[in-house]
C-alpha positions in Angstrom: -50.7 10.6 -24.0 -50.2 13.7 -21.5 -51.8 16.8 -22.8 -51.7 20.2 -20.8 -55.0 22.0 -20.3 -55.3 24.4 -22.9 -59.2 25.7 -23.5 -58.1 26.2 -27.3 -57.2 23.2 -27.7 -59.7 20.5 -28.5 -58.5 17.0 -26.8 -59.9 13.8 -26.2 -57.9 11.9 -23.7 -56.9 7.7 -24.0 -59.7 5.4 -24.0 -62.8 8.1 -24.8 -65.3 6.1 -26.7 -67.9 7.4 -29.2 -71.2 5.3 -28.7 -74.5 5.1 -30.4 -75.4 8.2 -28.7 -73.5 8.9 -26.0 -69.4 10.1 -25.4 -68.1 7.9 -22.9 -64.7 9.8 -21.4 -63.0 8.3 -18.4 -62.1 11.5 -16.7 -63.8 15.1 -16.6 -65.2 17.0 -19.6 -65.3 21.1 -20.4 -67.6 22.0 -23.1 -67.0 25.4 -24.0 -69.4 27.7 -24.6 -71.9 27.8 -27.9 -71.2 24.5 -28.2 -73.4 22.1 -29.9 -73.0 18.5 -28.8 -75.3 16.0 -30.4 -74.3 13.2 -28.1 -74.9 12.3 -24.6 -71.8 12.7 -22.3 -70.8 10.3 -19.1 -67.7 11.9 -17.6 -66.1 12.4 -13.8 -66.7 16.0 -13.5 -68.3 17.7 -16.1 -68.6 21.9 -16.7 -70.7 23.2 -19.5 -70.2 26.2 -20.9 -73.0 29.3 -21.9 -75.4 29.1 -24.1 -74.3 25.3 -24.7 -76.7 22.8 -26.4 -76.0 19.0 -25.4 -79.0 16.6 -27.2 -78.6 13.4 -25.0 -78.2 12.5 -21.3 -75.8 13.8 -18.9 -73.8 11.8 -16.6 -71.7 12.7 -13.8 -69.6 10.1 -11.7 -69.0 13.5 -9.4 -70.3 17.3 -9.9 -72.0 18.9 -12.9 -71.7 22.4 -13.6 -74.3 24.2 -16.1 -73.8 27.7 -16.9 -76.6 30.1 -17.8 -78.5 29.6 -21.0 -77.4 26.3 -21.8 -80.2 23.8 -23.2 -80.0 19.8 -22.2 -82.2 17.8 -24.3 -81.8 14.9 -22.2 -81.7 14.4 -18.4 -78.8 15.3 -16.2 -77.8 12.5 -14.0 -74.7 14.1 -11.2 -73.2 11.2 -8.3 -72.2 14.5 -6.7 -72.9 18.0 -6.5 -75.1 20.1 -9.2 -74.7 23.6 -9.9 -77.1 25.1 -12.4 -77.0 28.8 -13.3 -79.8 30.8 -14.6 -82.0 30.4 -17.4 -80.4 26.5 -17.9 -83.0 24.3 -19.8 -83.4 20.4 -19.0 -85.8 18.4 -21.1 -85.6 15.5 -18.8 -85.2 14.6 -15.0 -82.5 16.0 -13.3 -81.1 13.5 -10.4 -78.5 14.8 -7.7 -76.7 12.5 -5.1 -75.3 15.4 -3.3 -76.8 19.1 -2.8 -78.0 21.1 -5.6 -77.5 24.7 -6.1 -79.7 26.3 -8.9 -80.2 29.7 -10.2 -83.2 32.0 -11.0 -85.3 30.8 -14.4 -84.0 27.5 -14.2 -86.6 25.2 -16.3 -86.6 21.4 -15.6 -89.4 19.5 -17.2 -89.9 16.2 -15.9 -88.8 17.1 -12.0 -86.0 16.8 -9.6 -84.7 14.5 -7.0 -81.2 15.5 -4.4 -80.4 13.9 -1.7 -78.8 16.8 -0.2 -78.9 20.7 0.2 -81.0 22.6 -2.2 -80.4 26.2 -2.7 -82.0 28.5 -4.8 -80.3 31.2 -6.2 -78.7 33.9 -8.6 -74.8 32.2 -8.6 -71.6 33.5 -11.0 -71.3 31.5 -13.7 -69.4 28.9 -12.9 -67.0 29.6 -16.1 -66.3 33.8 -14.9 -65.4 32.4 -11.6 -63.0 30.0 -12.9 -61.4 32.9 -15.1 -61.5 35.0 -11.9 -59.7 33.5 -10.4 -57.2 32.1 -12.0 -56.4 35.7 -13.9 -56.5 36.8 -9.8 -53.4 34.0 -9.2 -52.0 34.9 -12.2 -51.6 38.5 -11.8 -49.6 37.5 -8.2 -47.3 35.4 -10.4 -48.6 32.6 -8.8 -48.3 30.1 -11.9 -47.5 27.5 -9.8 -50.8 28.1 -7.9 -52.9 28.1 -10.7 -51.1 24.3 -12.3 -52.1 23.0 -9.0 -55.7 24.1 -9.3 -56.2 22.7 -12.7 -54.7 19.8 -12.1 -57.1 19.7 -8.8 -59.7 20.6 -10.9 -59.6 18.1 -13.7 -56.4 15.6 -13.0 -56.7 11.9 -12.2 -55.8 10.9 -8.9 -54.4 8.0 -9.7 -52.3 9.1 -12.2 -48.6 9.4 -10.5 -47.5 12.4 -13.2 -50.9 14.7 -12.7 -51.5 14.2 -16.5 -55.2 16.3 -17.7 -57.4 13.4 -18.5 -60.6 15.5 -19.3 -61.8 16.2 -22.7 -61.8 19.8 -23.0 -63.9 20.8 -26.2 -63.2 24.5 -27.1 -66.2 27.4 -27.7 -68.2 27.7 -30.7 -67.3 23.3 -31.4 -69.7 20.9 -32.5 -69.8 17.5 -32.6 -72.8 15.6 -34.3 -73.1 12.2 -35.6 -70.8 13.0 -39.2 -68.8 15.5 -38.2 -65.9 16.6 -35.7 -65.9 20.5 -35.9 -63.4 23.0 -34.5 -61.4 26.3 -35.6 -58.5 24.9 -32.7 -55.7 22.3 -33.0 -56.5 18.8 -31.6 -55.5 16.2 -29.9 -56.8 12.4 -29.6 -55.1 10.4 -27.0 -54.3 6.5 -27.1 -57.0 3.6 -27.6 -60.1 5.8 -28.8 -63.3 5.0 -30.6 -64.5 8.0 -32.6 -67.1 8.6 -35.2 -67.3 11.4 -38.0 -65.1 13.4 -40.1 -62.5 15.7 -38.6 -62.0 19.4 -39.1 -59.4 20.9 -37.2 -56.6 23.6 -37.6 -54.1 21.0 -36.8 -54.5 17.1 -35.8 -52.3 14.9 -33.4 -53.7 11.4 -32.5 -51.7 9.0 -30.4 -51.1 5.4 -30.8 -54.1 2.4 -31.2 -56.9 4.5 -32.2 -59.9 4.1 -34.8 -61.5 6.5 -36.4 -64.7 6.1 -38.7 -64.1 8.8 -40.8 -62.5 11.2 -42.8 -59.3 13.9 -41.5 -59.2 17.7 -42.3 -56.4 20.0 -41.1 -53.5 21.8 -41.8 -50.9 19.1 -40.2 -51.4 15.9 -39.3 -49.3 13.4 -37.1 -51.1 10.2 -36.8 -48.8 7.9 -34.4 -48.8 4.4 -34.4 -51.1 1.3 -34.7 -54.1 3.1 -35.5 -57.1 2.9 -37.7 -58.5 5.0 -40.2 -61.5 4.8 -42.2 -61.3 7.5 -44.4 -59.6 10.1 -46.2 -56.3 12.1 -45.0 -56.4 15.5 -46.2 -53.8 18.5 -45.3 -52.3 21.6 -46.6 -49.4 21.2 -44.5 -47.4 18.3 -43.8 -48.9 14.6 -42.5 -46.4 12.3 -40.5 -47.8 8.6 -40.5 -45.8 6.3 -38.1 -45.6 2.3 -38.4 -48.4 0.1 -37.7 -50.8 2.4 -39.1 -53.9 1.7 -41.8 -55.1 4.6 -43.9 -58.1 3.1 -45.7 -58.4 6.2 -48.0 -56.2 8.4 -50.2 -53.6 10.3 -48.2 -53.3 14.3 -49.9 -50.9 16.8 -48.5 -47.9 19.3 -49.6 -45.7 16.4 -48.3 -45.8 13.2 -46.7 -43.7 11.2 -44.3 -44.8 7.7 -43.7 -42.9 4.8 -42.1 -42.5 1.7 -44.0 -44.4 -0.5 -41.9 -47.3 1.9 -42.6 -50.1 0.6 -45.0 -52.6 3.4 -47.3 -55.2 1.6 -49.5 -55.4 4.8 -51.4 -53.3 7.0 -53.5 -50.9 9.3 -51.9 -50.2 12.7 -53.6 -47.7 15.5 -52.5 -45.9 18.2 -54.7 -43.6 18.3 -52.0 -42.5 14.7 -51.6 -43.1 11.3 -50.1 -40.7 10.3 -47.6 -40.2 6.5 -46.6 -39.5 6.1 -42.8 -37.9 3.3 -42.2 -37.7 1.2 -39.0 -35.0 1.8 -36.3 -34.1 -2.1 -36.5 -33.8 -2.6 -40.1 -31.6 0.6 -40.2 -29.3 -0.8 -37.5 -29.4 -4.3 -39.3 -28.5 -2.2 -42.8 -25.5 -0.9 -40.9 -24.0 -3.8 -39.2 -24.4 -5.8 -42.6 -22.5 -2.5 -44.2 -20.4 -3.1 -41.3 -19.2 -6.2 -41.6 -19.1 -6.2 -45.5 -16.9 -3.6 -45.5 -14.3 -6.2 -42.7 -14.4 -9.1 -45.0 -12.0 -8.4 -47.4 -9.5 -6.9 -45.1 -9.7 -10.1 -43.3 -8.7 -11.9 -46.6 -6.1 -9.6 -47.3 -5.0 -9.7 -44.3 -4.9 -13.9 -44.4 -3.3 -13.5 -47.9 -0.6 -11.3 -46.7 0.2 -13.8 -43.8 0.3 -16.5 -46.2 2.9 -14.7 -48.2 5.2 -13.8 -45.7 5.3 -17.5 -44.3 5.8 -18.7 -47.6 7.5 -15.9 -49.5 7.7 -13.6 -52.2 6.0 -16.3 -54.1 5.0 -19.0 -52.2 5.8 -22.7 -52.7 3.2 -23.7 -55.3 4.4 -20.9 -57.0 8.2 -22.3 -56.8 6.9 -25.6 -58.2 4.8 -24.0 -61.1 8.0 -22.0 -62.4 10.5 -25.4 -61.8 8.1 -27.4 -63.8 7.8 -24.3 -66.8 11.5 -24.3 -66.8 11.5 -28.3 -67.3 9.1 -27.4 -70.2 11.1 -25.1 -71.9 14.3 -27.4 -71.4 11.8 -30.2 -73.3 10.9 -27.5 -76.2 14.4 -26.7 -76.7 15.8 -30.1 -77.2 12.4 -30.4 -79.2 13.5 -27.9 -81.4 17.1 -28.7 -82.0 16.3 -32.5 -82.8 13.4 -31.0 -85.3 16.4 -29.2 -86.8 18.7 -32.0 -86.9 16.0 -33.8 -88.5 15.3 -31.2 -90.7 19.0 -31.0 -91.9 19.3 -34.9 -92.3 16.4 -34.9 -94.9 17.5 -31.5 -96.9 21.1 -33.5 -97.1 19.2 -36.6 -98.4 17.2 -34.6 -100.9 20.0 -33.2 -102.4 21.6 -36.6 -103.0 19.0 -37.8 -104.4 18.6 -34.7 -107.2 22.9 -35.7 -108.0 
């Protein structure tokens, strides 16, 4: 799935994986700020939000950005550049493979290693920057300016349309090993592995995805193929496409789900249950209706033909009448030798009685 960067949004692009104790994403990752994370994180490029608590390891396959106050319970592990800002707490070793720029108060308890340029001091948090600028491009109307930077920022080269592969995880979120936490819609892309029960304003997840868990929102699309191991519950609407396996009960004002769809559990909506059914079968239903509906003009048709060749009757029907006519000729002379008969025997009778 393509999803446009959107800081209240929370979205987890295709193929993020949920491990033991760490989120594995194949691009970048924003953590917003006050966020509690009690996972690891191995990402491309990874920014991290004030006063942000992440309780595993950090791992950057290029730069690491840590604004001020945030607390990292594990080590912090960047393949490129690090920026730290002031007052940032790590509880481990921090390892840079390019330069390292850190601010005043920065507290790293088991040591440092960079390969490159270290400087020490007092930076802009990385995140004001960011909004400095871009509201600074914005306020030029240069919106085409700042889609370029983002997708600079945070888009896979390789990817021909520019589509925002990093997980973007919105302020104030959490994410521990039960629950998925956030007061913004989300989004889960295609082919994911996630753990713990969802609570979101709104939920769309894309096709072939498993979820250990349970779903919490106010609409729900779940697309197809997927996987999940829990409950569905909505006070909106939830649209379940084919290929899907709910292994819970399914509760909402109203449902759509497609035939192919299978829920272990009851479903329950005041406002409905509507049966989706597949695009083939529907064409299929038509043609059948289709050709149904031809049939018998094609016998009337034949029938009509037949008549005209034959005419108004036809020849068996010719025959049939001949051979009814030869039957009544038969009763008649039937009938008048039964009278004949009859007459005979009243003559005899009365010669007899003389």
């Amino acid at each position: 799935m393509t999803f446009m960067l959107d800081p209240q949004t929370f979205v987890i692009p295709d193929n993020t994986r949920m491990e033991e104790r760490t989120i594995v994403v194949d691009g970048g990752a924003i953590i917003g700020g006050h966020s509690n994370i009690e996972y690891g994180i191995i990402a491309d490029e990874i920014v991290i939000g004030e006063h942000a608590t992440v309780c595993g390891e950090v791992h950057a396959r290029s730069d690491v950005h840590i604004d001020r106050w945030s607390n990292i319970e594990g080590g912090v592990d960047a393949d490129g550049d690090a920026h730290l800002d002031e007052f940032v707490k790590i509880h481990g070793k921090l390892i840079v493979g390019g330069d390292l720029d850190i601010g005043e108060n920065v507290s790293i308890n088991d040591g440092f290693e960079a390969k490159g340029w270290i400087t020490i001091k007092n930076p802009l948090p990385i995140i004001i920057f960011l909004y400095m600028y871009l509201s600074e491009l914005l306020r030029h109307g240069m919106d085409e300016e700042v889609e370029k930077a983002i997708q600079e920022l945070f888009a896979d080269e390789s990817d021909p349309e520019g589509a925002i592969l990093a997980m973007v995880i919105p302020g104030s979120a959490k994410i521990s090993l039960s629950a998925i936490e956030t007061d913004h819609p989300m989004q889960i892309g295609d082919n994911c592995r996630l753990q713990g029960n969802i609570r979101a304003k709104s939920l769309v997840m894309g096709n072939a995805t498993t979820l250990f868990g349970s779903i919490r929102a106010k609409d729900v699309t779940i697309q197809e193929n997927n996987i999940i191991h829990g409950n569905i519950d909505a006070k909106g609407d939830v649209c379940i496409e084919g290929g899907c396996h709910i292994l819970g009960d399914v509760r909402a004002r109203a449902i759509r789900i497609h035939r192919d769809a299978v829920v272990d559990g009851t479903m329950d909506a005041p406002g409905g249950i509507m049966i989706k059914e597949t695009k083939e079968s529907e064409e299929t239903d038509e043609g059948e209706g289709l050709k149904g509906a031809r049939e018998p003009d094609r016998k009337e048709d034949g029938l009509e033909e037949e008549l005209n060749e034959k005419g108004e009757f036809g020849e068996d029907e010719k025959e049939l009448e001949d051979e009814l006519e030869k039957l009544g000729e038969i009763e008649e002379e039937s009938e008048d030798k039964s009278d004949n008969s009859k007459e005979k025997k009243d003559e005899k009778t009365v010669e007899d009685m003389d």
